[in-house]
N, CA, C and O atoms as a printed pandas DataFrame, in Angstrom:
     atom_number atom_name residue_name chain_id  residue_number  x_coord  y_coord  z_coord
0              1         N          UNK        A               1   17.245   37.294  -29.044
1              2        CA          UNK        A               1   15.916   36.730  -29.099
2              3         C          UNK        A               1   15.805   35.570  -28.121
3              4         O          UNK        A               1   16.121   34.422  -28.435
4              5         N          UNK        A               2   15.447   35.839  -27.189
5              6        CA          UNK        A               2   15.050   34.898  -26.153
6              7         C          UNK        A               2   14.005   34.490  -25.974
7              8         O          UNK        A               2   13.898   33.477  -25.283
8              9         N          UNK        A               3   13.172   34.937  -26.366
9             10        CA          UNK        A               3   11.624   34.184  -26.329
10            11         C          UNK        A               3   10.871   33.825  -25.256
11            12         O          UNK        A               3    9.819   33.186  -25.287
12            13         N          UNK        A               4   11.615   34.387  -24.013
13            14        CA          UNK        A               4   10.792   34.800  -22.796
14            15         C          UNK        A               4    9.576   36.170  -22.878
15            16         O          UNK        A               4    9.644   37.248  -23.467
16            17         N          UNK        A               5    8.920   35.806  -22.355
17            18        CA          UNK        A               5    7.911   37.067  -22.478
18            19         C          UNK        A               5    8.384   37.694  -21.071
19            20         O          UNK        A               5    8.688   37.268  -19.957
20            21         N          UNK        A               6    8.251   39.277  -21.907
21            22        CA          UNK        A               6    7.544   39.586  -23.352
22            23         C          UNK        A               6    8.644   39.442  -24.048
23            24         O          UNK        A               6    9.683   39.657  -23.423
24            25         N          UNK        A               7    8.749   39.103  -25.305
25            26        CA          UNK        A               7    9.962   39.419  -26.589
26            27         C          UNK        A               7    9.555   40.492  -27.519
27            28         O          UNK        A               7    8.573   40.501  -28.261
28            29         N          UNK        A               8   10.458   41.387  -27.364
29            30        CA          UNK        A               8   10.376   42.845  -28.113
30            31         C          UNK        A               8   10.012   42.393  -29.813
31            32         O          UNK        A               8    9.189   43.038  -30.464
32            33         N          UNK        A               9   10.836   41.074  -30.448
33            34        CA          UNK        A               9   10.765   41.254  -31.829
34            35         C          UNK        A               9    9.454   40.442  -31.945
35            36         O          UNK        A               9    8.727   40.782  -32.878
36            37         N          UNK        A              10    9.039   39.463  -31.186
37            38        CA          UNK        A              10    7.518   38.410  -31.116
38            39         C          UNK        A              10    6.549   39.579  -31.282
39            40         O          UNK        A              10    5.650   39.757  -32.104
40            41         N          UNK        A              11    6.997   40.334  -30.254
41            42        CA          UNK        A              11    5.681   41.155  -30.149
42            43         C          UNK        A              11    5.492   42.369  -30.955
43            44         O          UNK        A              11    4.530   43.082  -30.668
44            45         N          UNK        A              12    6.291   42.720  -31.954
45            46        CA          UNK        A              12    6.466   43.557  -32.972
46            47         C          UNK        A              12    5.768   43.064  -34.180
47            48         O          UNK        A              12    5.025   43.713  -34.916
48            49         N          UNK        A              13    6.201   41.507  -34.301
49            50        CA          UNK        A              13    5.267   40.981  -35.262
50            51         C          UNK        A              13    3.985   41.366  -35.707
51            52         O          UNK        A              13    3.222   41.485  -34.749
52            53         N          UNK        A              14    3.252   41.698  -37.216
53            54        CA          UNK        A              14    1.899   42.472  -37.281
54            55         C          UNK        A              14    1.356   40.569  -37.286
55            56         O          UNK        A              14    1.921   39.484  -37.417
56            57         N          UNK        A              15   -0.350   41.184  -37.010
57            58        CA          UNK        A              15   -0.827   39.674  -36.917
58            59         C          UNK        A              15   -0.489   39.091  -38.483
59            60         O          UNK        A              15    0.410   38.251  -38.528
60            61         N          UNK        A              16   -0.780   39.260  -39.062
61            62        CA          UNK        A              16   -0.546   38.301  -40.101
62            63         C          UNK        A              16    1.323   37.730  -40.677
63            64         O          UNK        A              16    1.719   36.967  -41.559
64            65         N          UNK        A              17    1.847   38.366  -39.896
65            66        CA          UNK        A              17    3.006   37.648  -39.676
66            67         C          UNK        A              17    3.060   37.286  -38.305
67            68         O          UNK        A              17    4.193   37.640  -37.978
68            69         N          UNK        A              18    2.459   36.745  -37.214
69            70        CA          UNK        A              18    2.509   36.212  -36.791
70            71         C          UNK        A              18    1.749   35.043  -36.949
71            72         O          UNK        A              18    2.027   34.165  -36.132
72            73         N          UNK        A              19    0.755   34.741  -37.871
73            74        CA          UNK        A              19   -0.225   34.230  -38.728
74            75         C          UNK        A              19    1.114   32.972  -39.278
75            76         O          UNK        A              19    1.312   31.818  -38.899
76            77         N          UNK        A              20    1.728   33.703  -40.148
77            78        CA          UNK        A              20    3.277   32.942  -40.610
78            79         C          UNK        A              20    4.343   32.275  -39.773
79            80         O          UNK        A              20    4.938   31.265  -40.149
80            81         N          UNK        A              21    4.544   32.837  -38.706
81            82        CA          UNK        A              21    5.315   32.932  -37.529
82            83         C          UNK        A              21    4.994   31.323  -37.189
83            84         O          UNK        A              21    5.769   30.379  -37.347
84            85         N          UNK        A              22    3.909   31.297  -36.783
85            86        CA          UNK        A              22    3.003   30.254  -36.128
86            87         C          UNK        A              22    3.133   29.403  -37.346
87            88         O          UNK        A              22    4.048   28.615  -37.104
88            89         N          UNK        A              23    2.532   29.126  -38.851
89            90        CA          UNK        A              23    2.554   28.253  -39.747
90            91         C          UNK        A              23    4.081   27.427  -39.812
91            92         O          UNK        A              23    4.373   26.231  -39.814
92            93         N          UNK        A              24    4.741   28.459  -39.854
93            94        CA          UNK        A              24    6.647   27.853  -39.849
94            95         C          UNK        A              24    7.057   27.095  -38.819
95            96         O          UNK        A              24    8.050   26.372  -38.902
96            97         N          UNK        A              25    6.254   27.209  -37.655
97            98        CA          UNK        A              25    7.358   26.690  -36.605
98            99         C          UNK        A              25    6.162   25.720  -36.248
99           100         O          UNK        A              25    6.207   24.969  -35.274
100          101         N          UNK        A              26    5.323   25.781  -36.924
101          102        CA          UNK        A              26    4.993   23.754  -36.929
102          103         C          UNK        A              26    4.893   23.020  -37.870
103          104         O          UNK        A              26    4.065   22.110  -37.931
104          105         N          UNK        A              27    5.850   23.342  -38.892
105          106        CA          UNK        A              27    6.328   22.982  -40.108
106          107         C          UNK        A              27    7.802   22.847  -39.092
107          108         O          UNK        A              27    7.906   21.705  -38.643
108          109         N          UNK        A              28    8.618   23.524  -38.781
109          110        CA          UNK        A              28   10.026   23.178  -38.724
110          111         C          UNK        A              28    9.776   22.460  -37.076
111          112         O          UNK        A              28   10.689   21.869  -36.500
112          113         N          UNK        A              29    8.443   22.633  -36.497
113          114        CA          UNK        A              29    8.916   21.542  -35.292
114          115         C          UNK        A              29    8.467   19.756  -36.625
115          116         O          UNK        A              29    9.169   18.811  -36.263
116          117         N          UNK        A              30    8.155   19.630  -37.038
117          118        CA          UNK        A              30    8.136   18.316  -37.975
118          119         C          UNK        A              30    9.369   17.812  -38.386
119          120         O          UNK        A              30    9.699   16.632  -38.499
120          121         N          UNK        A              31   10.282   19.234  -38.683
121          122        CA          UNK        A              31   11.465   18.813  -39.176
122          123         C          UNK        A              31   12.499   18.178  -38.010
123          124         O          UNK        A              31   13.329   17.270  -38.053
124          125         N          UNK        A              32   12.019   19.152  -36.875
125          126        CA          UNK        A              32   13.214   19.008  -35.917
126          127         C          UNK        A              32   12.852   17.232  -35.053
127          128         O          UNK        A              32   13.684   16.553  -34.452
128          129         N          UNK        A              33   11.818   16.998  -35.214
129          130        CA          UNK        A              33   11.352   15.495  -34.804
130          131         C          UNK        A              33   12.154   14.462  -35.114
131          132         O          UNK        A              33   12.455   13.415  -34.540
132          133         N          UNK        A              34   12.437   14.961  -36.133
133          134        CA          UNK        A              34   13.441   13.668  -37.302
134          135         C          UNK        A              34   14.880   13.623  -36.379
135          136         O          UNK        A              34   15.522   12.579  -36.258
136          137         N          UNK        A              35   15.368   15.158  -35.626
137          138        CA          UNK        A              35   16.614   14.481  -35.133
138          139         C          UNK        A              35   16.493   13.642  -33.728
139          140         O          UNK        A              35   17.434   13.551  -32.939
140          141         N          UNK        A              36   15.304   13.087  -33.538
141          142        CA          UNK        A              36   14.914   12.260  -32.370
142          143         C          UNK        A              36   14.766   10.967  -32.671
143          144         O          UNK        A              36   14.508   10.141  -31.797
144          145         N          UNK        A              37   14.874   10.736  -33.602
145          146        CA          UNK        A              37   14.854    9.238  -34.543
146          147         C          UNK        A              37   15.743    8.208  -33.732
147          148         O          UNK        A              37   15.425    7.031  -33.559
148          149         N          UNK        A              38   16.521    8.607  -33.413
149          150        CA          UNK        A              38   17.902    7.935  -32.835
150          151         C          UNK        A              38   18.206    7.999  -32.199
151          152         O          UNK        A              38   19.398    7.697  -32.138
152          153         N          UNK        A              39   17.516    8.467  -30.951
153          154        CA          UNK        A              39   18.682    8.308  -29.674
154          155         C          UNK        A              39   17.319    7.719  -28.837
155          156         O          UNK        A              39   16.215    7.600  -29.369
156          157         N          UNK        A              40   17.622    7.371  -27.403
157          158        CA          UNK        A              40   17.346    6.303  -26.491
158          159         C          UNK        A              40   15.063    6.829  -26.330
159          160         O          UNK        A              40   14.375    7.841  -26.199
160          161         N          UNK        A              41   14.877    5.413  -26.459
161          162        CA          UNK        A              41   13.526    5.191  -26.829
162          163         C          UNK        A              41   12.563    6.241  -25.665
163          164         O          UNK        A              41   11.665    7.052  -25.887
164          165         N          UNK        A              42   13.353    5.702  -24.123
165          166        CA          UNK        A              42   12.774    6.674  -23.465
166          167         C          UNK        A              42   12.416    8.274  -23.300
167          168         O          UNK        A              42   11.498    8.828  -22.696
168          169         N          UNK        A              43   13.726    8.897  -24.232
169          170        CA          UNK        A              43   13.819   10.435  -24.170
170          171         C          UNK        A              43   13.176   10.756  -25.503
171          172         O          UNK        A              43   12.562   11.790  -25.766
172          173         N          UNK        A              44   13.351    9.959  -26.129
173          174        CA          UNK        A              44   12.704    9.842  -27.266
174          175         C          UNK        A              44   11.079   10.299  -27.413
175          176         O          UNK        A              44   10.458   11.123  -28.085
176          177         N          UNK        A              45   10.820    9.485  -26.597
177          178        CA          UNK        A              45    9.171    9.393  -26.076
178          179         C          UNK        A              45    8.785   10.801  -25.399
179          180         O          UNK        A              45    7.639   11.073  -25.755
180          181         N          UNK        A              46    9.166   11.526  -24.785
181          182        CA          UNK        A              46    8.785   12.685  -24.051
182          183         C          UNK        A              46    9.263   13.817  -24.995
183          184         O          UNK        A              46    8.285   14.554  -25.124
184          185         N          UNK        A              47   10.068   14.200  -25.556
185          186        CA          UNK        A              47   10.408   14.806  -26.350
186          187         C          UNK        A              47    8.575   14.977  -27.567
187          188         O          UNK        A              47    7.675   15.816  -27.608
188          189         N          UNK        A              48    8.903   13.454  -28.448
189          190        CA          UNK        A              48    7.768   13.300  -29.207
190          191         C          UNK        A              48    6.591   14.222  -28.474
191          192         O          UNK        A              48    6.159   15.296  -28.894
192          193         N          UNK        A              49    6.179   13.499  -27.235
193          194        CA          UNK        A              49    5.148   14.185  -26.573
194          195         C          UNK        A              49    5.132   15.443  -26.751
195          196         O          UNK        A              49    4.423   15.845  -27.673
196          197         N          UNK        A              50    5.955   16.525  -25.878
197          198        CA          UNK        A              50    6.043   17.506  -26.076
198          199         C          UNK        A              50    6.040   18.136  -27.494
199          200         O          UNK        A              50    5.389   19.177  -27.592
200          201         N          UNK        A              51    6.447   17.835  -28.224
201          202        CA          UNK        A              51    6.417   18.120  -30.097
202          203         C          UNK        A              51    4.680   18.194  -30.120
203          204         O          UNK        A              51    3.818   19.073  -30.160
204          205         N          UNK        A              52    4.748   16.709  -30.067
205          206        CA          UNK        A              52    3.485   17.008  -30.760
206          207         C          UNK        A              52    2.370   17.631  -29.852
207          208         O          UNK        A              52    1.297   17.981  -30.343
208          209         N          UNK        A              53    2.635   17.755  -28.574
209          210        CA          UNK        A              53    1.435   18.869  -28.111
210          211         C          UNK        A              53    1.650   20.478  -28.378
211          212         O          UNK        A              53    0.883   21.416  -28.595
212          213         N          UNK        A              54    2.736   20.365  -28.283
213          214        CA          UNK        A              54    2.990   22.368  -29.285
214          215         C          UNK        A              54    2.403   22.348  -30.640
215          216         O          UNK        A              54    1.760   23.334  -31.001
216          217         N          UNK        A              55    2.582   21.115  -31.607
217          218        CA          UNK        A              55    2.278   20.786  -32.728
218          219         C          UNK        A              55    1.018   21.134  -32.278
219          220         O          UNK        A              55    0.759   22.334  -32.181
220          221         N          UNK        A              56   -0.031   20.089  -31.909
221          222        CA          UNK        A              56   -1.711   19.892  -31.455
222          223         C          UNK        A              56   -1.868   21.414  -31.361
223          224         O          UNK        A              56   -2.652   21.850  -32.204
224          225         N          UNK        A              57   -1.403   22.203  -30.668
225          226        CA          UNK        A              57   -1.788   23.769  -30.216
226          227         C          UNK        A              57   -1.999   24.656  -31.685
227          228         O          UNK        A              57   -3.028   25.174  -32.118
228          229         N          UNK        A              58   -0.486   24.620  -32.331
229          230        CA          UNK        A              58   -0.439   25.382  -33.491
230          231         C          UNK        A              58   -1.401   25.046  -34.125
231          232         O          UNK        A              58   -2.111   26.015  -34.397
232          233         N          UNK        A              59   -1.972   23.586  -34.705
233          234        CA          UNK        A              59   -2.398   23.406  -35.919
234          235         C          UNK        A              59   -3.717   24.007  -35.825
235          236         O          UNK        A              59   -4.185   24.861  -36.578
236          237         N          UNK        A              60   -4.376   23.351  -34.602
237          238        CA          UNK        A              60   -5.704   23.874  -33.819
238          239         C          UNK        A              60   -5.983   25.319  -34.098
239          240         O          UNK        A              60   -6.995   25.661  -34.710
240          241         N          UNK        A              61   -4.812   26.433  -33.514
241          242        CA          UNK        A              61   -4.955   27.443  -34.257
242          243         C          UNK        A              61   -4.990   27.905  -35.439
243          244         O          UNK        A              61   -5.665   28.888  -35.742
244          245         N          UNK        A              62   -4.188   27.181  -36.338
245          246        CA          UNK        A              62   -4.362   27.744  -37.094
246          247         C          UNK        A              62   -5.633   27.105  -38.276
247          248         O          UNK        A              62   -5.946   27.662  -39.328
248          249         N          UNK        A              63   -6.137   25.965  -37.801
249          250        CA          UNK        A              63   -7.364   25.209  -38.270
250          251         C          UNK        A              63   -8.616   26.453  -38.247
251          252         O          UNK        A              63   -9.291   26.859  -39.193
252          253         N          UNK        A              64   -8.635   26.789  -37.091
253          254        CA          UNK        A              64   -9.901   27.670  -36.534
254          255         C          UNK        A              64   -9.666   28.875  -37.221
255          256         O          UNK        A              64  -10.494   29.176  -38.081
256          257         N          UNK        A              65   -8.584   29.732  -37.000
257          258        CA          UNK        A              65   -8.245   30.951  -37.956
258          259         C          UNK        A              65   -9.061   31.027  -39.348
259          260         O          UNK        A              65   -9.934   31.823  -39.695
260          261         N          UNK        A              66   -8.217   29.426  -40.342
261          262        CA          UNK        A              66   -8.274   29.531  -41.379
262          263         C          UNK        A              66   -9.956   29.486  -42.090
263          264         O          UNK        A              66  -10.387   29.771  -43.207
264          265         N          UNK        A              67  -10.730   28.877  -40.567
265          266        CA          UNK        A              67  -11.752   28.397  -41.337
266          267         C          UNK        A              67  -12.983   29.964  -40.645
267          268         O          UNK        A              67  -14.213   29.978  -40.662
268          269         N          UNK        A              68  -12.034   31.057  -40.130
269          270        CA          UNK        A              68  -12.685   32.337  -39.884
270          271         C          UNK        A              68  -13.303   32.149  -38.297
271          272         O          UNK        A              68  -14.403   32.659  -38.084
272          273         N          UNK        A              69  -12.738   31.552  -37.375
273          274        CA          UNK        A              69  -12.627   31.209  -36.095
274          275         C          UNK        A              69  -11.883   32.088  -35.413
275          276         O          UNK        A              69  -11.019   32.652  -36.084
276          277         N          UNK        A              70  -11.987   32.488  -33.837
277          278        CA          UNK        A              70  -10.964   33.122  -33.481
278          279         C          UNK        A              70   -9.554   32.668  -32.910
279          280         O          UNK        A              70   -8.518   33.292  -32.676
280          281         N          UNK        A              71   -9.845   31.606  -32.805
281          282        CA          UNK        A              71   -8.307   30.429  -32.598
282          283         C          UNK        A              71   -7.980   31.223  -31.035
283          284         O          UNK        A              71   -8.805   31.873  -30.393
284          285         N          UNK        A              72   -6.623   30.975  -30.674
285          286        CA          UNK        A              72   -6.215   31.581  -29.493
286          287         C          UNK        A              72   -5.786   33.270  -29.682
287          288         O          UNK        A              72   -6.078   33.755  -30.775
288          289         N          UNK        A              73   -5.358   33.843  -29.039
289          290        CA          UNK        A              73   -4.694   35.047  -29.019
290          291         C          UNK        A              73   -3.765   34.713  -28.999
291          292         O          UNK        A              73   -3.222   34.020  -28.139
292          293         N          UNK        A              74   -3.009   35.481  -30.758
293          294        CA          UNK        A              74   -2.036   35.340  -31.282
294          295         C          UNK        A              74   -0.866   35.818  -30.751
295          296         O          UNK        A              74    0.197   35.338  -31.146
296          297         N          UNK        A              75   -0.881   36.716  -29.891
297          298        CA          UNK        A              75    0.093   37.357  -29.042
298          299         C          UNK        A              75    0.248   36.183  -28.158
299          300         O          UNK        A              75    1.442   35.887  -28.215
300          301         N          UNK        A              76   -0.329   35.424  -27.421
301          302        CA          UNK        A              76   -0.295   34.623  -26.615
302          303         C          UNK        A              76   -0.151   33.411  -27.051
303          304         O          UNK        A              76   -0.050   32.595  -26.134
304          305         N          UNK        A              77   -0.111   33.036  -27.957
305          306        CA          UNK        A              77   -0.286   32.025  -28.158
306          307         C          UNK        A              77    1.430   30.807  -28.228
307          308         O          UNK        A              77    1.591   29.593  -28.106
308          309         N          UNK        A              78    2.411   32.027  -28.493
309          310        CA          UNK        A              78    3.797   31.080  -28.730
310          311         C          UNK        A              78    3.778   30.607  -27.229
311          312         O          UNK        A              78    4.069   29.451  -26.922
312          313         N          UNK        A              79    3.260   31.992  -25.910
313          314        CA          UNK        A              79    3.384   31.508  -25.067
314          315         C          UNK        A              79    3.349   29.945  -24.221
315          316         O          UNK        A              79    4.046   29.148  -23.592
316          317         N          UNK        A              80    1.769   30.243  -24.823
317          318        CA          UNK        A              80    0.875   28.991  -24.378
318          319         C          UNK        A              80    1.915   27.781  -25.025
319          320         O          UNK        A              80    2.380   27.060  -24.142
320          321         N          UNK        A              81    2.366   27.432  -26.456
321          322        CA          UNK        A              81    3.260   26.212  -26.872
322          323         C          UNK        A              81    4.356   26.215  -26.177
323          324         O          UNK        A              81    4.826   25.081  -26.080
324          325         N          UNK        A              82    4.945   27.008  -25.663
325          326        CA          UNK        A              82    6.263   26.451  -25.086
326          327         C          UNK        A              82    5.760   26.282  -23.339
327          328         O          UNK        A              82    6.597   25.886  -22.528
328          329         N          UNK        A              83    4.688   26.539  -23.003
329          330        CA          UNK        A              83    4.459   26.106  -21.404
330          331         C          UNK        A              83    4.045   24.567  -21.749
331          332         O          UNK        A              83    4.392   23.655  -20.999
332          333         N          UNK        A              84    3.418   24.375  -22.720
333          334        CA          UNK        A              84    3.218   22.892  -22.950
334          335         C          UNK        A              84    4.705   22.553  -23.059
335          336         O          UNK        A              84    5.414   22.354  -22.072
336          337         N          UNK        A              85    4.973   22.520  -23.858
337          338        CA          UNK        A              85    6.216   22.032  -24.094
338          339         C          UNK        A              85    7.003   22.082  -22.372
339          340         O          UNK        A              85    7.283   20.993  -21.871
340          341         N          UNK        A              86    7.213   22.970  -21.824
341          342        CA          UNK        A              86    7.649   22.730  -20.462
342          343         C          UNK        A              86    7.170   21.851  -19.589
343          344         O          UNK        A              86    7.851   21.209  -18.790
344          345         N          UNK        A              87    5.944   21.798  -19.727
345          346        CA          UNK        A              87    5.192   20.284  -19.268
346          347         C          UNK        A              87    5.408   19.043  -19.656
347          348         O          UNK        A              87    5.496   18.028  -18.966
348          349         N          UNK        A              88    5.500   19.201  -20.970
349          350        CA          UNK        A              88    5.175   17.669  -21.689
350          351         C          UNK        A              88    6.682   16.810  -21.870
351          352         O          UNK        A              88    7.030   15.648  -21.657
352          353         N          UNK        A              89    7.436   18.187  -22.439
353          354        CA          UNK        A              89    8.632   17.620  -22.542
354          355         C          UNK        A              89    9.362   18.177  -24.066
355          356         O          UNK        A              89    8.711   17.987  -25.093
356          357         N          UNK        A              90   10.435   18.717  -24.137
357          358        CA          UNK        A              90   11.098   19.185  -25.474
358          359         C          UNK        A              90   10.673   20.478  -25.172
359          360         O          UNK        A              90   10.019   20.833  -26.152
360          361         N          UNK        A              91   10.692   21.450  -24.276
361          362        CA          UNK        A              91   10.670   22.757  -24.334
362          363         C          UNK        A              91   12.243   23.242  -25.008
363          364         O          UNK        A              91   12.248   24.177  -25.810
364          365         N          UNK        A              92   12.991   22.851  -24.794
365          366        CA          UNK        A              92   14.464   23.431  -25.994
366          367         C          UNK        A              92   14.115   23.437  -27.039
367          368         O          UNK        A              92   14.147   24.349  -27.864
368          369         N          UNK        A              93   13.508   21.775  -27.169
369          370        CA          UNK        A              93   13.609   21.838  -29.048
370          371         C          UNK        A              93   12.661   22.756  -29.344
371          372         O          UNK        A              93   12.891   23.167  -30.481
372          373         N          UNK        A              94   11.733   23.265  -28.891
373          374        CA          UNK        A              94   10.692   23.998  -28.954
374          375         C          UNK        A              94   11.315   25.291  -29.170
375          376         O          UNK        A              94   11.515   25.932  -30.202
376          377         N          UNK        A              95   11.459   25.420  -28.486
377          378        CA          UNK        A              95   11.996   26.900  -28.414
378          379         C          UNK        A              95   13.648   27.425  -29.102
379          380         O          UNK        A              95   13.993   28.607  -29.113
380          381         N          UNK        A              96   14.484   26.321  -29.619
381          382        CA          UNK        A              96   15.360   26.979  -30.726
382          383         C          UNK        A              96   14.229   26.840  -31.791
383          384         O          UNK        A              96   13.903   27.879  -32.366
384          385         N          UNK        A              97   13.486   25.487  -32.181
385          386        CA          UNK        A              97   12.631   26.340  -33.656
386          387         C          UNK        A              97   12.125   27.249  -33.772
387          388         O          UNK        A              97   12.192   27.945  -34.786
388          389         N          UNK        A              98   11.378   27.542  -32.624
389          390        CA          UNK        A              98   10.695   29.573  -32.819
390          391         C          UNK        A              98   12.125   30.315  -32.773
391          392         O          UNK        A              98   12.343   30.987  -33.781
392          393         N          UNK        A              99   13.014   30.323  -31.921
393          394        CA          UNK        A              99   13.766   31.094  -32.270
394          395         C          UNK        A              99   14.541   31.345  -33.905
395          396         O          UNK        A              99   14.786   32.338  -34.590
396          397         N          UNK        A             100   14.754   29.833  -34.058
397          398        CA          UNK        A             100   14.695   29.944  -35.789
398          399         C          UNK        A             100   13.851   30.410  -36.791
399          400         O          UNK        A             100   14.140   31.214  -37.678
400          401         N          UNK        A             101   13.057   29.995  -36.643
401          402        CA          UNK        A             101   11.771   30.722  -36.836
402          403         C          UNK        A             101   11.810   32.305  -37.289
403          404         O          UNK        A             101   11.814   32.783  -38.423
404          405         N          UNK        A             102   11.838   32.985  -35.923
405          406        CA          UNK        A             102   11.859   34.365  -35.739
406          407         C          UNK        A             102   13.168   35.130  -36.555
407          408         O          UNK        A             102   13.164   36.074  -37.346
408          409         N          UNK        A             103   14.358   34.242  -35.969
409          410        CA          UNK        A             103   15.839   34.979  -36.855
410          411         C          UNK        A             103   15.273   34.894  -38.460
411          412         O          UNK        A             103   15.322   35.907  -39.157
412          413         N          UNK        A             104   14.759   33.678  -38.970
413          414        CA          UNK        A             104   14.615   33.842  -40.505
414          415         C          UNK        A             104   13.980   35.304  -40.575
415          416         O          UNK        A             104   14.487   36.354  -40.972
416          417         N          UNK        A             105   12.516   34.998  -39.987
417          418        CA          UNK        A             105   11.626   36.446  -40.371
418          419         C          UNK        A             105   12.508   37.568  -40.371
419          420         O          UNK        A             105   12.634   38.086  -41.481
420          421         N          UNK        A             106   13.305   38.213  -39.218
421          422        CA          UNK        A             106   13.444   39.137  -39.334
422          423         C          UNK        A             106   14.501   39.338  -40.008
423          424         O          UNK        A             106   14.857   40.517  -40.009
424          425         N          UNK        A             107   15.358   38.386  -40.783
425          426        CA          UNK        A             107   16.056   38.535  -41.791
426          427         C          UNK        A             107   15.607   39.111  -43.138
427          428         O          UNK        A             107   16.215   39.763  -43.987
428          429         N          UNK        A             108   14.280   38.637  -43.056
429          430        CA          UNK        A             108   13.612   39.075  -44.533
430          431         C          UNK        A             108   12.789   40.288  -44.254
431          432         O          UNK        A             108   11.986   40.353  -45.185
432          433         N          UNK        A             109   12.626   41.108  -43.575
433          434        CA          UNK        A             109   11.593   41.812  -42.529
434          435         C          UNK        A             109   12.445   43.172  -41.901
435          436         O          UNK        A             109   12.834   43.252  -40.736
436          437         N          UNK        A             110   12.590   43.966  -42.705
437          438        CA          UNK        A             110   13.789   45.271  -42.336
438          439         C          UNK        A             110   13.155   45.896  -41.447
439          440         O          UNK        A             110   13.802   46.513  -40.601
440          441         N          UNK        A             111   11.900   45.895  -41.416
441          442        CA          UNK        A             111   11.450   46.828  -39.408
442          443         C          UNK        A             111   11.691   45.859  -38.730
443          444         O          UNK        A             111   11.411   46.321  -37.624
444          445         N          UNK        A             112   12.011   44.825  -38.548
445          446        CA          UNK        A             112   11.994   44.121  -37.106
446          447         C          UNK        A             112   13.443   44.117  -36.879
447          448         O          UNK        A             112   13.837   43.646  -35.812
448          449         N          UNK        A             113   14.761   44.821  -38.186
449          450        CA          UNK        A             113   15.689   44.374  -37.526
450          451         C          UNK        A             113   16.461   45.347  -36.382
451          452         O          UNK        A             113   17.551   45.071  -35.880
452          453         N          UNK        A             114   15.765   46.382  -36.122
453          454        CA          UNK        A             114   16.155   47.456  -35.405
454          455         C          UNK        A             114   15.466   47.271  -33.873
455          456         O          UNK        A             114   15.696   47.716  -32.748
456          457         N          UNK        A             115   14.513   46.378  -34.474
457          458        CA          UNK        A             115   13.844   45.761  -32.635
458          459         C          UNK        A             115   15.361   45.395  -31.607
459          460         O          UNK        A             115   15.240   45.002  -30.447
């Protein structure tokens, strides 16, 4: 699972697990923030940035979704967070949480594990 597009198991996802997909991994980018607590103020700072503009993206989507909006295209959309994130800053941390992310799902998720 590399999470370059295209990704065979991302894109296997039905929308409403990618609906989930998207809810989790800006829940676990919150978590992963916390291991930035501590190290040097400057990297610190760009990292944050980057978080929270993948954060800003997800929630946005999923704000608009929930309230019967069409939000972004869900296929596209992990895209779009990790090019921010390549911009802003913390595209890794970004991108092991979707990859975490994704390994959980398809742990629980017996068609995706043959992707």
């Amino acid at each position: 699972m590399a999470l370059d597009h295209p990704d065979p198991v991302f894109d296997a996802l039905s929308a409403s697990d990618k609906q989930e997909f998207y809810m989790r991994l800006a829940f676990d980018l919150t978590v992963a923030a916390r291991e930035l607590y501590d190290i040097e103020p400057r990297l610190a700072h760009r990292y944050f940035v980057g978080l929270n503009e993948a954060q800003h993206q997800l929630i946005q989507h999923l704000r608009h979704t929930a309230q019967g909006a069409p939000g972004y295209d869900p296929d596209r959309l992990l895209y779009i967070v990790l090019d921010k994130a390549r911009v802003f800053g913390g595209h890794a941390l970004v991108r092991q949480c979707a990859r975490s992310v994704l390994q959980r799902m398809v742990a629980v998720t017996p068609a995706l594990r043959s992707i």
